[in-house]
C-alpha positions as CSV (number, residue, x, y, z in Angstrom):
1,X,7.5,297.1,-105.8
2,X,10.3,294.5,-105.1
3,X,11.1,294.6,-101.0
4,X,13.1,291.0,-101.2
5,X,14.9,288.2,-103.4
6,X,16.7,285.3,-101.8
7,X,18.4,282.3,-102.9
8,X,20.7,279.4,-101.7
9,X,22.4,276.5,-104.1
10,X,22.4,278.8,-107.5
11,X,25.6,278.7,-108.8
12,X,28.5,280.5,-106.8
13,X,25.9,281.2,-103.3
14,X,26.2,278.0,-101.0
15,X,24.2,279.7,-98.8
16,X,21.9,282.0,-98.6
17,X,22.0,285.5,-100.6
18,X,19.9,287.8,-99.5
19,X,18.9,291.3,-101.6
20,X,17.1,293.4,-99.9
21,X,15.5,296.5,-101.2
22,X,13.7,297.7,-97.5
23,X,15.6,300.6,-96.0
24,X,17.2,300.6,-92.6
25,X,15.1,301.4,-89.8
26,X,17.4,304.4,-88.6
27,X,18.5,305.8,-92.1
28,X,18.2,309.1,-92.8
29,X,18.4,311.5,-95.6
30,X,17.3,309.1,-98.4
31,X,13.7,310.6,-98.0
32,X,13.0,311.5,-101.7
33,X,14.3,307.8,-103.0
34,X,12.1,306.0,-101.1
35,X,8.7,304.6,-102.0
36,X,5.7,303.7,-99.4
37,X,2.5,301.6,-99.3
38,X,-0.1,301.3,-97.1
39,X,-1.8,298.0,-97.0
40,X,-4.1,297.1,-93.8
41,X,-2.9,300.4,-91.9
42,X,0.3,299.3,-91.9
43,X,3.6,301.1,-94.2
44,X,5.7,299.6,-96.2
45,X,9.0,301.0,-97.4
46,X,11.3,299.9,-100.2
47,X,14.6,301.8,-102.0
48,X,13.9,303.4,-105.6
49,X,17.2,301.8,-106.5
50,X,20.3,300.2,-105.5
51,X,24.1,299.9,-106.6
52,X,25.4,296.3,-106.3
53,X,29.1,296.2,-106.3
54,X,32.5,294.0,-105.6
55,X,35.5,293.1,-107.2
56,X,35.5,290.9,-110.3
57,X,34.4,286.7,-109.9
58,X,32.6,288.5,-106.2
59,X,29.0,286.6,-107.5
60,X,27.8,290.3,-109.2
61,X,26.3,288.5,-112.1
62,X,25.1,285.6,-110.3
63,X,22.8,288.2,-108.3
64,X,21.0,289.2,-111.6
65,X,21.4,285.4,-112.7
66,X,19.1,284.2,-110.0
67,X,16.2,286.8,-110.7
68,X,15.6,285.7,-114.1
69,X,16.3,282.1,-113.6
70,X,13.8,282.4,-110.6
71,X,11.6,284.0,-113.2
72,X,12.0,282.1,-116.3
73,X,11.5,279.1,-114.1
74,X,8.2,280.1,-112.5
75,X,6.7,281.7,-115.7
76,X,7.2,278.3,-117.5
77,X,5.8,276.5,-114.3
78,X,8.0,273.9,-113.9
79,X,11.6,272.5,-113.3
80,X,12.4,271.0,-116.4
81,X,14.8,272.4,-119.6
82,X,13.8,274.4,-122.0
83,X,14.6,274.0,-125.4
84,X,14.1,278.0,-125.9
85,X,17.6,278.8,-125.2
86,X,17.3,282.1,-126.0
87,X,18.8,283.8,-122.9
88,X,22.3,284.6,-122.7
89,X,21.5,283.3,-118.6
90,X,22.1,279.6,-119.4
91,X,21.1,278.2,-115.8
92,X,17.5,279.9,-116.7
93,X,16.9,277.2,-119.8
94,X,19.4,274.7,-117.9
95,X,18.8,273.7,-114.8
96,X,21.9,271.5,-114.2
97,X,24.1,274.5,-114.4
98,X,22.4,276.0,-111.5
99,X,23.4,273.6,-108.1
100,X,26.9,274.9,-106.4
101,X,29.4,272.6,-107.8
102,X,31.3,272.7,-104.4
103,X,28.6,271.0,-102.3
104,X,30.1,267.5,-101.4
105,X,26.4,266.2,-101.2
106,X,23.3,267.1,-103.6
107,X,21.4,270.6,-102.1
108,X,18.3,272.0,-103.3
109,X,18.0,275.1,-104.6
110,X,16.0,277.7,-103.0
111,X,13.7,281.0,-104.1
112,X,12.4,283.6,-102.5
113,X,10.6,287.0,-103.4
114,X,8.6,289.5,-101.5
115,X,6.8,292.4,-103.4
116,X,3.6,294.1,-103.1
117,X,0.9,294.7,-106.3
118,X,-2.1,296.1,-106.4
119,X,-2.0,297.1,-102.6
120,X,-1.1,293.2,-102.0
121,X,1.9,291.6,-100.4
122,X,3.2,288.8,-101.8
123,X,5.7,286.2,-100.8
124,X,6.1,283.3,-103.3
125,X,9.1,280.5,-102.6
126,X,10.2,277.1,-103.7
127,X,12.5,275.0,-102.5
128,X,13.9,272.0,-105.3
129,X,15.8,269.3,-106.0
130,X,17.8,269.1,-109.2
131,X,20.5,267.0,-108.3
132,X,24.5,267.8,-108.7
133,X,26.0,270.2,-111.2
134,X,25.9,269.0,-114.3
135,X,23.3,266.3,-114.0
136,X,20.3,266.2,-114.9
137,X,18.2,263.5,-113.3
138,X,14.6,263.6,-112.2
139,X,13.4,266.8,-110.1
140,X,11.1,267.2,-107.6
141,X,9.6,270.1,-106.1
142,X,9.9,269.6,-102.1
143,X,8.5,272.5,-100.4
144,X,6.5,275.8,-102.1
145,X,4.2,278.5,-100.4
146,X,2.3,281.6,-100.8
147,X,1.5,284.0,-98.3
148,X,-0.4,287.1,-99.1
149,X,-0.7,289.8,-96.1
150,X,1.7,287.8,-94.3
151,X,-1.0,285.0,-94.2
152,X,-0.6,281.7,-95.3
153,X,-2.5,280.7,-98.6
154,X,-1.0,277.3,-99.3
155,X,2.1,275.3,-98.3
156,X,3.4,272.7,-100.4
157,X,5.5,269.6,-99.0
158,X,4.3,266.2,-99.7
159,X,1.0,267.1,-99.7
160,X,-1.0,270.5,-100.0
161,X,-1.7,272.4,-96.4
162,X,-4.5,275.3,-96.9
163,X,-4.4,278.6,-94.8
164,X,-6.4,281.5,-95.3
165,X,-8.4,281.5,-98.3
166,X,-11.1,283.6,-97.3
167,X,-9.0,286.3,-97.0
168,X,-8.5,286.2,-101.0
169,X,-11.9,285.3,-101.6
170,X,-12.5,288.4,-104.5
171,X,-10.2,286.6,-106.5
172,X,-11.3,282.9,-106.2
173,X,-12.8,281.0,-109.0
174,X,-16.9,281.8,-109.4
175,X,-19.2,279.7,-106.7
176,X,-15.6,278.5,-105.2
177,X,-17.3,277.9,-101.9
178,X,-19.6,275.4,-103.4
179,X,-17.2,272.5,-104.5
180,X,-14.4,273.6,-102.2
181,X,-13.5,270.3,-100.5
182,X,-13.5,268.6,-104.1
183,X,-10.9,271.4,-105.0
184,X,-8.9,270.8,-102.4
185,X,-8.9,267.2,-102.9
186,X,-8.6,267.1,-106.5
187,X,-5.6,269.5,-105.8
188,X,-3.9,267.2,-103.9
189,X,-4.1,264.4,-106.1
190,X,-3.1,266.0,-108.9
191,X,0.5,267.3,-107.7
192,X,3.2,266.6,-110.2
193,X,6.8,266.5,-108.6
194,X,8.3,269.0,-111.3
195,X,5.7,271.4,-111.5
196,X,4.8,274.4,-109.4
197,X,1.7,274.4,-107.7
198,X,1.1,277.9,-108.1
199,X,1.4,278.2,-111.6
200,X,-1.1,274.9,-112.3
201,X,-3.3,273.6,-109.8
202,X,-3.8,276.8,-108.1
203,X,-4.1,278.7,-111.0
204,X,-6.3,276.0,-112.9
205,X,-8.2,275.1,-109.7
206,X,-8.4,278.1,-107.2
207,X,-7.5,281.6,-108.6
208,X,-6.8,282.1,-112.1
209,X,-6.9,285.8,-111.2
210,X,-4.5,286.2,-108.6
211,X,-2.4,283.9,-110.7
212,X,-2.3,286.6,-113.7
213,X,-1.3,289.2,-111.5
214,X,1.3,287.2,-110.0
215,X,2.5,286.7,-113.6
216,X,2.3,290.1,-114.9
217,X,4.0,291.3,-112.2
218,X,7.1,289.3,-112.9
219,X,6.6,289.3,-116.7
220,X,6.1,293.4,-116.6
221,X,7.3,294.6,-113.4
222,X,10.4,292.1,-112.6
223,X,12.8,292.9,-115.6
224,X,15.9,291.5,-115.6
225,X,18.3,292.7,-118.0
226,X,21.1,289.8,-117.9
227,X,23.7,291.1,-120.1
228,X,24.2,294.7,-121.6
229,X,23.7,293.5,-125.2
230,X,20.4,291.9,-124.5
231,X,18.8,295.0,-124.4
């Protein structure tokens, strides 16, 4: 179940947009709409649904538009185009159209999500640059991280910073313990700046597994329907 998307730079949110789906603490009366998990004794709590609303040109759209360019971009596994155009979203295929075009100086654009599968929390982010609105010049990935549990799995800046893989041992790569510090290393020299992490080195290196149900999730669980007629 989704608990949290945020973004920053993506279109008309300068700064950060935050959509929760975690019910206040003190609300009441909302009993039967709200869904729980247990994970490590501890509950978690997220709305069945949620009504966004504003006046016309309030950034409506733009809510929806980052989920499935957040998506589309970490399903692919990178920040280049896409030739596919096939998604009434433009800023999924290209990225150019993403960055706020008031910024006076290039920003990068953020991602965040929070969600739980399979009894699993799961917070996934990336933090790019793409350059101004409307150009398209070479990308880099500066920051990206996984945390699972609210533990740290890996943290991406220049280089790669580890955390708790033990704790996700059951879905590590057969005999990972053996060549771990050769994983690790080839990991880190094998970063490309315009690729995620998480959908390539970790998933080709580390855990395929986890990787796939990351990816379902978002492929089968995450559905964003853009535009009425893309139904």
């Amino acid at each position: 179940m989704l608990l949290e998307f945020k973004t920053s730079n993506y279109k008309s949110f300068k700064d950060e947009m935050r959509f929760s789906m975690v019910p206040a603490p003190k609300q009441t009366g909302l009993d039967y709409s709200i869904m729980r998990t247990e994970i490590h004794k501890r509950i978690y709590k997220a709305l069945c649904s949620s009504v966004i609303y504003g006046p016309n040109a309030s950034g409506k759209t733009n809510i929806v538009g980052a989920m499935d360019t957040f998506k589309s971009i970490v399903l692919r596994g990178h920040i280049r185009d896409t030739d596919d155009v096939n998604d009434p979203n433009a800023a999924s295929c290209k990225l150019e159209l993403i960055p706020n075009n008031s910024l006076e100086k290039p920003a990068p654009v953020y991602f965040y999500i929070k969600f739980i599968v399979d009894d699993m929390l799961i917070e996934y982010s990336f933090n790019a640059d793409i350059g101004e609105f409307l150009e398209a010049d070479q990308r880099k990935i500066l920051t990206e991280s996984l945390i699972i549990n609210e533990k740290l799995i890996f943290l991406r800046n220049e280089a790669i910073k580890f955390g708790f893989l033990d704790d996700i041992d059951a879905f590590m790569i057969k005999d990972f313990q053996q060549y771990e510090s050769g994983a690790i290393s080839l990991a880190q020299n094998s970063l490309n700046n315009d690729e995620l992490f998480l959908m390539n080195g970790f998933k080709n290196i580390f855990s395929t597994e986890l990787v796939t149900l990351i990816r379902e999730w978002l492929s089968n669980k995450f559905m964003v329907i853009y535009r009425a007629d893309a139904i």
